[in-house]
Rosetta silent file (secondary structure, phi, psi, omega in degrees, C-alpha in Angstrom):
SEQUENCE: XXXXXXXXXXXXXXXXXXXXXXXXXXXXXXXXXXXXXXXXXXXXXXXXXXXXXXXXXXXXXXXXXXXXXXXXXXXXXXXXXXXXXXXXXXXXXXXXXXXXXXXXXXXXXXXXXXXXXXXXXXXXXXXXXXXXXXXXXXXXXXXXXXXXXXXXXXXXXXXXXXXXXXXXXXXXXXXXXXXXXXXXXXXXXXXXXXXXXXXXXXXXXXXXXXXXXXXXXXXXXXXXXXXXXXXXXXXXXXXXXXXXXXX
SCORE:     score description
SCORE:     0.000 S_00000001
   1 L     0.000  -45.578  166.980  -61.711  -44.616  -20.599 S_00000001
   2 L   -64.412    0.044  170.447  -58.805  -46.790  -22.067 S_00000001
   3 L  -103.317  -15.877  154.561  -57.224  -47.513  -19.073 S_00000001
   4 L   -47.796  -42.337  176.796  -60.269  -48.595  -17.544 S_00000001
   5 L   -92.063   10.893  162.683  -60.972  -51.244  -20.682 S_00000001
   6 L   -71.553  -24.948  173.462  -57.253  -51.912  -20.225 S_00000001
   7 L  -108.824  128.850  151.101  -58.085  -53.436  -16.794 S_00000001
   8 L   -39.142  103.768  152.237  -59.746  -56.750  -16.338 S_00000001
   9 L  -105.566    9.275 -152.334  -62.969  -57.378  -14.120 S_00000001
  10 L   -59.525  135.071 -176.761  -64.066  -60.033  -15.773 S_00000001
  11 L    90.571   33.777 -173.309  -66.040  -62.489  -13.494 S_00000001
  12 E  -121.345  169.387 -174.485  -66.128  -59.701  -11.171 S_00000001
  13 E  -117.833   67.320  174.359  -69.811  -58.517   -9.290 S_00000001
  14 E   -75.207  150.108 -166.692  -69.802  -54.584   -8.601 S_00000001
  15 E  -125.043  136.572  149.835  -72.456  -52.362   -6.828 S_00000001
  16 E  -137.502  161.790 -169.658  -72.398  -48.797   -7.232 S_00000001
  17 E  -115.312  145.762  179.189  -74.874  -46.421   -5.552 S_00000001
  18 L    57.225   52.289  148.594  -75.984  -42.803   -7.523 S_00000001
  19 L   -78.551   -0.983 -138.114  -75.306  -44.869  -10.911 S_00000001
  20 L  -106.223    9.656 -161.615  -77.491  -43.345  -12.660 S_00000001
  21 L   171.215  169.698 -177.238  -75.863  -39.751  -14.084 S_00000001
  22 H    30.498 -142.473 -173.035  -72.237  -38.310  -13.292 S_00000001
  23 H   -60.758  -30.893 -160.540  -69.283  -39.992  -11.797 S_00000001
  24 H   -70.066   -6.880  172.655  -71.401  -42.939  -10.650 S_00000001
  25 H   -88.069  -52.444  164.541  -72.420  -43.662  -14.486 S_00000001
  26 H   -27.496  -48.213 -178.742  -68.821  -43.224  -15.382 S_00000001
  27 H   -54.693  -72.744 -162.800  -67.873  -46.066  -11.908 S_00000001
  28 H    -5.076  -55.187 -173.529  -70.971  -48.082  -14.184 S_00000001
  29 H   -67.225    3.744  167.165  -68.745  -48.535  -17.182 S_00000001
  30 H   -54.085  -22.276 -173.559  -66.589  -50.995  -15.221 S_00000001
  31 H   -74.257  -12.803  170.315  -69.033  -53.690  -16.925 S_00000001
  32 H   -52.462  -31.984  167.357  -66.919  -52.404  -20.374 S_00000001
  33 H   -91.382   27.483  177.197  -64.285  -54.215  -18.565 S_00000001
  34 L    68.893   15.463  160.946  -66.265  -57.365  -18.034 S_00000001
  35 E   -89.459  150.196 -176.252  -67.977  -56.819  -14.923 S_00000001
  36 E   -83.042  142.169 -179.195  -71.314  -57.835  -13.947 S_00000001
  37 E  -120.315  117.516  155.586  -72.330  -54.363  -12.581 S_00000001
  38 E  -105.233  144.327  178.350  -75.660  -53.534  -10.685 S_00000001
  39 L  -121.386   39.816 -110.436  -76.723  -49.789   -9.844 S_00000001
  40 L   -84.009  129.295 -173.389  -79.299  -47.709   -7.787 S_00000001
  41 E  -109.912 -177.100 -174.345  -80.603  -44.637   -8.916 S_00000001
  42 L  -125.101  -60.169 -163.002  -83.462  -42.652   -6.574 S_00000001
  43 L  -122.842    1.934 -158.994  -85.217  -40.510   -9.081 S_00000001
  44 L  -106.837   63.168  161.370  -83.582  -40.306  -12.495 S_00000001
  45 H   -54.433  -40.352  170.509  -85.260  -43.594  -14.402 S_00000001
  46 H   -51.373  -54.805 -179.238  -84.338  -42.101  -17.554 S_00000001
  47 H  -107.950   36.592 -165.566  -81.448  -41.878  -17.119 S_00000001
  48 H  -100.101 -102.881  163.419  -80.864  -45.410  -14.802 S_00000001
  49 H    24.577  -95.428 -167.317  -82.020  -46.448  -18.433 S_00000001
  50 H   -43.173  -57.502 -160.153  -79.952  -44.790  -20.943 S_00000001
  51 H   -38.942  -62.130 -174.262  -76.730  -46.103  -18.582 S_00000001
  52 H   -21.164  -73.644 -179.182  -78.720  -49.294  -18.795 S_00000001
  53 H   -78.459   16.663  167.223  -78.832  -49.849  -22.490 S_00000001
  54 H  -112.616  -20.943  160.807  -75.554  -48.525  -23.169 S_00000001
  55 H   -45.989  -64.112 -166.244  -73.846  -51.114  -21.062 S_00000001
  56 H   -25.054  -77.390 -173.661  -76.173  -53.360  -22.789 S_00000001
  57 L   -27.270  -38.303 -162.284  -75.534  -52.635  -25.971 S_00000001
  58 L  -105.244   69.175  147.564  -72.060  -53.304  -25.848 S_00000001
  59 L    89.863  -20.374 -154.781  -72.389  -56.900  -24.300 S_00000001
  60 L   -67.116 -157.088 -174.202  -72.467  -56.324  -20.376 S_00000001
  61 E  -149.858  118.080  154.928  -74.303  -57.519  -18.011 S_00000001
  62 E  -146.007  179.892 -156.336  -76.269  -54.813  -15.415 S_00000001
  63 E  -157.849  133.055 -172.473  -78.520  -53.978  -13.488 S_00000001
  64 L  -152.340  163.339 -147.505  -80.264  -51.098  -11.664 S_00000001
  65 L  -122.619  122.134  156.888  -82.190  -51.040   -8.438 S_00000001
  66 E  -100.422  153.948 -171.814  -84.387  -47.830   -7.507 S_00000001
  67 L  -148.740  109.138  133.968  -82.959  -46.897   -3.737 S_00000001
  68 L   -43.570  102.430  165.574  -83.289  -43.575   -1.677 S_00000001
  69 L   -51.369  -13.938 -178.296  -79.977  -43.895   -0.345 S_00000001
  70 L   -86.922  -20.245 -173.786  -81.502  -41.940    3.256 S_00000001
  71 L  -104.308  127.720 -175.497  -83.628  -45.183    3.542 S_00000001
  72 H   -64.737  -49.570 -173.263  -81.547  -47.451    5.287 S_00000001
  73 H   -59.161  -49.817  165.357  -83.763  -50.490    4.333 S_00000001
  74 H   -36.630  -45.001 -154.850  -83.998  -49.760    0.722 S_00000001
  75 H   -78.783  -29.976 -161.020  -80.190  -49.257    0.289 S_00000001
  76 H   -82.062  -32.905  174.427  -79.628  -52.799    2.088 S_00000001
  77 H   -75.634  -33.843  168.298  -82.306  -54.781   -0.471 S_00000001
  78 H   -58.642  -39.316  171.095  -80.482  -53.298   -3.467 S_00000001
  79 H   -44.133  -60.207  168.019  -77.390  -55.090   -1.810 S_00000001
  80 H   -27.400  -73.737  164.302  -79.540  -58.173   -1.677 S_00000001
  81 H   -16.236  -47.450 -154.144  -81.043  -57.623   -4.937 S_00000001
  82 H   -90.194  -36.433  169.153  -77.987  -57.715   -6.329 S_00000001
  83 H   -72.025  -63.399 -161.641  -76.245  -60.824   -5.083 S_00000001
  84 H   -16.510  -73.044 -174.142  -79.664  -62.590   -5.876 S_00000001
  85 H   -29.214  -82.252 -132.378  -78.869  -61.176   -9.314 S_00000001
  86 H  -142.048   -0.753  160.950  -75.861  -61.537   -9.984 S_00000001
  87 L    91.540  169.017 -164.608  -73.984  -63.512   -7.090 S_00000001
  88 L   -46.254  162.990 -162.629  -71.746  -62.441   -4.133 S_00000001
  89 E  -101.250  147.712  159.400  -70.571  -58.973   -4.471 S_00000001
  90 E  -108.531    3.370 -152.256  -66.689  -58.228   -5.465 S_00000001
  91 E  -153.996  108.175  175.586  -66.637  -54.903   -6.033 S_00000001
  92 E  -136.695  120.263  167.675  -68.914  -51.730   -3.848 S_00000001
  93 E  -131.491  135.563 -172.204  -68.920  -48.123   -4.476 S_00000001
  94 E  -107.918   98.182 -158.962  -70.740  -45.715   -2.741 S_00000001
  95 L  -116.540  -19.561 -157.125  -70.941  -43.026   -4.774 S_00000001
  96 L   -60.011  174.829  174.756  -74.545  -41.392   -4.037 S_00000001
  97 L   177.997  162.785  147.673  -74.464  -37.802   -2.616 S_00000001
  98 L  -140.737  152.195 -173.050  -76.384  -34.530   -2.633 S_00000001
  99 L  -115.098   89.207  176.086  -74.979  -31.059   -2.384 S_00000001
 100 L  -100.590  135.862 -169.725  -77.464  -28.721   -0.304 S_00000001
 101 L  -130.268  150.411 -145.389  -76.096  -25.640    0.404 S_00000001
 102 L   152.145  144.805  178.225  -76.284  -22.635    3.215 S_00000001
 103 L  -111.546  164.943 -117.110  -74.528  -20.777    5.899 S_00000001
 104 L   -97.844  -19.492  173.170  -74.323  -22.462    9.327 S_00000001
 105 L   -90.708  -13.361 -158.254  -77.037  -19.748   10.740 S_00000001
 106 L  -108.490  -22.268 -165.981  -79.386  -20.127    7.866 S_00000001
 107 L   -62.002  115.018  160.848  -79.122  -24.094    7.382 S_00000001
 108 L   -97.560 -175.881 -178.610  -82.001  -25.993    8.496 S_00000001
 109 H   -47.952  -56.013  177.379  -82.414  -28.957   10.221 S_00000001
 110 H   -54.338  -37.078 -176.402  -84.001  -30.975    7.766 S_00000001
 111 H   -75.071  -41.789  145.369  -81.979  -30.356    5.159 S_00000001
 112 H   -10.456 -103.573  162.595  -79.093  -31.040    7.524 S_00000001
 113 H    -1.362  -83.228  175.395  -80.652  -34.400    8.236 S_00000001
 114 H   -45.823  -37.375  146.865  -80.905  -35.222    5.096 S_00000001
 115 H   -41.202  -55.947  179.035  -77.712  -34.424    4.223 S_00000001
 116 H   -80.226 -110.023   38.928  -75.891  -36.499    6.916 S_00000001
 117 H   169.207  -68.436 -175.551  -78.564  -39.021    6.016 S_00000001
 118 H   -77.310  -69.943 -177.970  -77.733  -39.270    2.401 S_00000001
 119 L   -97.405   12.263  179.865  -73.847  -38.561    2.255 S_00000001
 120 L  -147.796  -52.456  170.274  -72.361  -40.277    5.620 S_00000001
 121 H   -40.310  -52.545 -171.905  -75.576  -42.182    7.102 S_00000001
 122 H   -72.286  -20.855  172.183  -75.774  -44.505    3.372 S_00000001
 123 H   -62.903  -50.956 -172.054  -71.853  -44.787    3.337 S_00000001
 124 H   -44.466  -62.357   82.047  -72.408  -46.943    6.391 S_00000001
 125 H    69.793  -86.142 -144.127  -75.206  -48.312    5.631 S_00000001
 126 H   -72.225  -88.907 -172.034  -73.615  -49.299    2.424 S_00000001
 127 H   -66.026  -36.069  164.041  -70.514  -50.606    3.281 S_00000001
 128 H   -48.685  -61.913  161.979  -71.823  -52.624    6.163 S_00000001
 129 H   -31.913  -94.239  175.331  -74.306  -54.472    3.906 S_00000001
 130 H   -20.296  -50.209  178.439  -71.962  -54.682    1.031 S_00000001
 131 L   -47.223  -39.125 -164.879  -69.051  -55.922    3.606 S_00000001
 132 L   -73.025  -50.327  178.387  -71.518  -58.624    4.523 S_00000001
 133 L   -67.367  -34.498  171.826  -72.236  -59.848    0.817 S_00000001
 134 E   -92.071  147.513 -170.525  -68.822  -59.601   -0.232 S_00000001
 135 E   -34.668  149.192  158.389  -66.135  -62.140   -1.250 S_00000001
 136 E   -68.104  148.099  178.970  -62.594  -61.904    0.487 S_00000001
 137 E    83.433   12.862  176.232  -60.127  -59.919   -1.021 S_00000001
 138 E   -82.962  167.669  174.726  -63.333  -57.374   -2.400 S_00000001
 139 E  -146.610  143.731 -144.197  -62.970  -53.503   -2.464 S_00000001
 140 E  -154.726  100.126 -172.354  -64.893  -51.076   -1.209 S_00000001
 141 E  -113.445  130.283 -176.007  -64.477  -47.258   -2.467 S_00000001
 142 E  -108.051  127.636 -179.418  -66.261  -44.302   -1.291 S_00000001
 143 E   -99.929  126.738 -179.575  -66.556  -41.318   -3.305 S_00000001
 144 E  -133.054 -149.236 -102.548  -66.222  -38.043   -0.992 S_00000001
 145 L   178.926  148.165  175.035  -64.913  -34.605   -1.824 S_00000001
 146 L  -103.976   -1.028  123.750  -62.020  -32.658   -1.721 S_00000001
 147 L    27.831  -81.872 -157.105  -64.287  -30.761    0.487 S_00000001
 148 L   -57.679  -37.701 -155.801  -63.116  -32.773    3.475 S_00000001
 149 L   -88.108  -59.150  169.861  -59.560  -30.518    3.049 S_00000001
 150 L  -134.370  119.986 -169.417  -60.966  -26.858    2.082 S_00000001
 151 L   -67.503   -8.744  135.777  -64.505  -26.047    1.802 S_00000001
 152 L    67.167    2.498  177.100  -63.133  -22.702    0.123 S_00000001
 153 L  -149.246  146.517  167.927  -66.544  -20.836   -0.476 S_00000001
 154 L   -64.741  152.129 -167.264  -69.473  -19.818    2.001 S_00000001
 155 L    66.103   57.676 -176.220  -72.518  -22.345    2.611 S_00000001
 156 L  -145.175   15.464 -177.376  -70.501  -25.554    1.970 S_00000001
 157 H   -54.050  -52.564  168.788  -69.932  -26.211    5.841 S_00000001
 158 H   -55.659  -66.956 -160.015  -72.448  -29.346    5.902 S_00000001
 159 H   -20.143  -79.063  108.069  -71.476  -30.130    2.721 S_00000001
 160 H    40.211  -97.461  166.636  -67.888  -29.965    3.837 S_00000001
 161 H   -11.732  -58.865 -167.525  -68.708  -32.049    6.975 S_00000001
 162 H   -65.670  -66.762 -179.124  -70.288  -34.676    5.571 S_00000001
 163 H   -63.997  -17.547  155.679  -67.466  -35.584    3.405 S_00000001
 164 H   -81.600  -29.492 -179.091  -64.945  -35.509    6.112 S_00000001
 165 H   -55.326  -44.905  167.504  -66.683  -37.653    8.050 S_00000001
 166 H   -32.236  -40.973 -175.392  -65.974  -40.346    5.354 S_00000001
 167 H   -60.005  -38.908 -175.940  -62.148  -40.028    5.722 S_00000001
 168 H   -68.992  -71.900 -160.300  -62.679  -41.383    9.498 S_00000001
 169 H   -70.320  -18.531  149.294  -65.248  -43.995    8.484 S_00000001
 170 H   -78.228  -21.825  158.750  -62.649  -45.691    5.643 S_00000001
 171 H   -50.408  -70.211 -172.065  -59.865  -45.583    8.178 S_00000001
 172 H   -41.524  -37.926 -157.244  -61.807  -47.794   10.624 S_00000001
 173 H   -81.236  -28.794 -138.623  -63.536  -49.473    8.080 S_00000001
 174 H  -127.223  -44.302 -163.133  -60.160  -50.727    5.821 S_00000001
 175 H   -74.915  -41.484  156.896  -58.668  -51.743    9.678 S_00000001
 176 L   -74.628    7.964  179.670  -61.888  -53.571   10.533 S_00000001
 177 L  -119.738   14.792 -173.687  -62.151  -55.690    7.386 S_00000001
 178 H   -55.617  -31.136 -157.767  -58.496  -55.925    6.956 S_00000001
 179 H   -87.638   -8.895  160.284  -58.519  -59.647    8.268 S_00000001
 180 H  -110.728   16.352 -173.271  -60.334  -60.498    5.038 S_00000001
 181 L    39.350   67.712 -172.635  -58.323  -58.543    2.735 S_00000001
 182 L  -114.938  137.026  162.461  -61.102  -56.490    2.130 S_00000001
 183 E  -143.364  152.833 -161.736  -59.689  -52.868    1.514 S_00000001
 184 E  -134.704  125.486 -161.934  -61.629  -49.846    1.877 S_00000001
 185 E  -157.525  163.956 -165.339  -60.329  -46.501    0.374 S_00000001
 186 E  -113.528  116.398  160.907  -61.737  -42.680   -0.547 S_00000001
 187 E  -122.590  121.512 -161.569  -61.786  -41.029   -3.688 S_00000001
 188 E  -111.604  115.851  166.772  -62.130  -37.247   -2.874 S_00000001
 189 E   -75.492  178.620  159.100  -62.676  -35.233   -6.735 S_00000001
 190 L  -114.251 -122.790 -159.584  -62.595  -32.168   -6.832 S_00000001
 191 L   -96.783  111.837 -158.041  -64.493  -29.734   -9.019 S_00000001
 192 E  -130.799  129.304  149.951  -65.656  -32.433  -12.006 S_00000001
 193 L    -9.273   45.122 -177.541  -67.678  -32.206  -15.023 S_00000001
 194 L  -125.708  174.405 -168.037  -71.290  -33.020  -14.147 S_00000001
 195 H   -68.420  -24.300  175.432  -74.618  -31.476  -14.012 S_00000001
 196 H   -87.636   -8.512  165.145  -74.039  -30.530  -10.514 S_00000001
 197 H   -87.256  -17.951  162.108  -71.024  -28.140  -11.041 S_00000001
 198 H   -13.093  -71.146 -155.318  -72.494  -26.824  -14.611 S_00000001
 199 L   -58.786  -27.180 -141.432  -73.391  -23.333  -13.028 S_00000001
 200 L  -104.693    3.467 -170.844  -70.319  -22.973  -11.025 S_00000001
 201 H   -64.328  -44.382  176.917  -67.568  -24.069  -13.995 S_00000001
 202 H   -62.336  -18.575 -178.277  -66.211  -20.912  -15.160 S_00000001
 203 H   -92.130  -27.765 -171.180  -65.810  -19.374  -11.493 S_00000001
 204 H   -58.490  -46.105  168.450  -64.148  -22.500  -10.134 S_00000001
 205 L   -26.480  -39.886  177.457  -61.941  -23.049  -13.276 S_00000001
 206 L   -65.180  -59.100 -167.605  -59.798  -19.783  -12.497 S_00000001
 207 L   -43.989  -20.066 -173.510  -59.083  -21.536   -9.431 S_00000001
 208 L   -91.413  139.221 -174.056  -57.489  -24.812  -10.486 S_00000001
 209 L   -58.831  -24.288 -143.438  -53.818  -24.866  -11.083 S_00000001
 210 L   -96.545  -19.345 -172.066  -54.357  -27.009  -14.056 S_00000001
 211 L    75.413   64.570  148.449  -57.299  -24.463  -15.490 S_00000001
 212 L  -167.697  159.278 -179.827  -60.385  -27.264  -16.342 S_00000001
 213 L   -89.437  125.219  172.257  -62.500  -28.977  -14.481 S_00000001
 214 E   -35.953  136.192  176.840  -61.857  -33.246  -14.060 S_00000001
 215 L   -82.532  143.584 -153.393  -63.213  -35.117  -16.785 S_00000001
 216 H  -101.845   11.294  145.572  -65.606  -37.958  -14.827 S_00000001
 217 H   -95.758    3.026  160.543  -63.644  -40.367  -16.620 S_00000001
 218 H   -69.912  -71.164  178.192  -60.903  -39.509  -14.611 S_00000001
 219 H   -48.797  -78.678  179.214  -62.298  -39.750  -11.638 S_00000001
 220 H   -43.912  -24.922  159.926  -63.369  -43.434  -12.730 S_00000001
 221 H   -70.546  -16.730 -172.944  -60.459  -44.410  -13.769 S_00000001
 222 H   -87.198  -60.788 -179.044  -58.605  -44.024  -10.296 S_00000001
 223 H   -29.421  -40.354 -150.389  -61.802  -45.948   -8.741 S_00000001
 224 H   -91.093  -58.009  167.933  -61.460  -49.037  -11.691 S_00000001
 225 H   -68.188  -26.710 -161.674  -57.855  -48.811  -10.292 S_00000001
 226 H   -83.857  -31.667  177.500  -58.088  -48.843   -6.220 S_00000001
 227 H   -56.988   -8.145 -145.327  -61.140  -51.596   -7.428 S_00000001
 228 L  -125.039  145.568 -169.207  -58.490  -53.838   -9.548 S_00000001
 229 H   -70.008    0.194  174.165  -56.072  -56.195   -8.006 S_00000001
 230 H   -61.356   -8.697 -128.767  -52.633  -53.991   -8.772 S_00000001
 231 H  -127.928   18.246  177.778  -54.583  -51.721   -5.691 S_00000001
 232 H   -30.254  -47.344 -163.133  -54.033  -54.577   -3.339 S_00000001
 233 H   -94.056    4.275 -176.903  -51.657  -52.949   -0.561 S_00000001
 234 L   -73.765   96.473 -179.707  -54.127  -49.595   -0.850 S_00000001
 235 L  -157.369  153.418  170.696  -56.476  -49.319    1.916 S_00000001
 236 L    69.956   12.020 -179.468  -57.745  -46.923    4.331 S_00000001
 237 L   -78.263  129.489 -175.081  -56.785  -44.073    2.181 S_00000001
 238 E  -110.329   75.314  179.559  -58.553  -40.790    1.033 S_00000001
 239 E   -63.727  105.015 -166.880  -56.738  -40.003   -2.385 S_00000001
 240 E   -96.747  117.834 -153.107  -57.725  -36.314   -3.717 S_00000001
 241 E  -107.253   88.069  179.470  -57.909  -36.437   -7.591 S_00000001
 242 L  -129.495   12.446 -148.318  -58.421  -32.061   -8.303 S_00000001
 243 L    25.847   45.748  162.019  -56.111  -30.875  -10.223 S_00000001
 244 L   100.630    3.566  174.654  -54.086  -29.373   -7.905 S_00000001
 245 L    -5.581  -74.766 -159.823  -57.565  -27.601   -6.357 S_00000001
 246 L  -101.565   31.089  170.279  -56.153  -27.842   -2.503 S_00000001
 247 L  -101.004    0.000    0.000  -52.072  -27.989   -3.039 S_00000001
């Protein structure tokens, strides 16, 4: 957290998507560093809320947007929303996800669907919009998985999928907005301290060279950096923050 309030945004406009709980309330706390921040949560008002009023408290300035990240339309009027709010965007992270899980004969379609819907459809989505609304010289981070490198357990194949596909769409993505010094880069965690890895912390733990699971201020601090102007020459990049998970 101190190297995050160690970096300047001030007079900066960030978007984050899934702000509402885990890393994306951790991305949130960028307004502690003087950003205006807006946030979309889908189902979790409470705790779209808490984040709210803790920003608050301590001086920021946010904002939070309900979105279904699978509806394309929604996710693009929280972009809107947001410039109304709070002016041209500098700063977009597309953090939302879900983790449905199943092996590739058992998986069904829908949840499929949803899945690509939700963790590769809404990056686009997302970063198109955002791309449109933002400033030159903005950044644009995607949070995906370290996943994309070893899916290491059965029924994580979609999962798995999903999050590789990201690595492809920030290559293209950092080359087409390159001409605006826009740079677009991947932060893949690994196994991190949130409600959705709760059950699975003690078997995963053995696994990590480092023994613990990332603290989700970790993870935000490398976003807070590739968002911050030292991360200038950074683009197109998937950077895997796991404690040593896939070396």
């Amino acid at each position: 957290m101190a190297t995050m309030q160690a970096r300047s945004f001030t007079g900066k406009v960030a978007l984050v998507t899934g702000g509402s709980r885990g890393i994306g309330a951790g991305v949130c706390r960028l307004a502690a560093a003087g950003a205006s921040v807006a946030f979309t949560y889908s189902s979790s008002e409470e705790k779209a809320l808490q984040v709210v009023h803790e920003i608050e408290s301590r001086g920021g300035t946010v904002a939070a947007f309900k979105a279904d990240s699978a509806s394309a339309e929604e996710l693009s009027a929280a972009v809107t929303k947001t410039t109304e709010a709070l002016g041209l965007l500098d700063i977009f992270v597309s953090n939302a996800g879900i983790l449905t899980t199943g092996t590739i004969d058992a998986y069904s379609l829908e949840d499929f669907d949803r899945m690509v819907a939700i963790n590769v459809r809404a990056a686009f989505v997302g970063v198109q919009a955002a791309a449109r609304s933002m400033k030159d010289g903005g950044r644009i981070v995607l949070i995906g998985s370290n996943t994309a490198i070893r899916t290491a357990f059965p029924g994580g194949s979609v999962y798995s999928m999903t999050k590789a596909a990201l690595t492809g769409l920030v290559r293209g993505a950092a080359i087409d907005l390159a001409p605006r010094a826009i740079t677009v880069n991947n932060v893949q965690p690994g196994p991190t301290a949130t409600e959705m890895s709760s059950a699975h912390a003690e078997l995963v733990k053995s696994l990590i060279p480092l023994k613990r699971m990332g603290d989700v201020s970790e993870i935000a601090s490398l976003v807070s950096y590739l968002a911050s102007e030292d991360a200038g020459f950074i683009t197109g990049a998937s950077l895997t923050i796991d404690g040593g998970y896939v070396a």
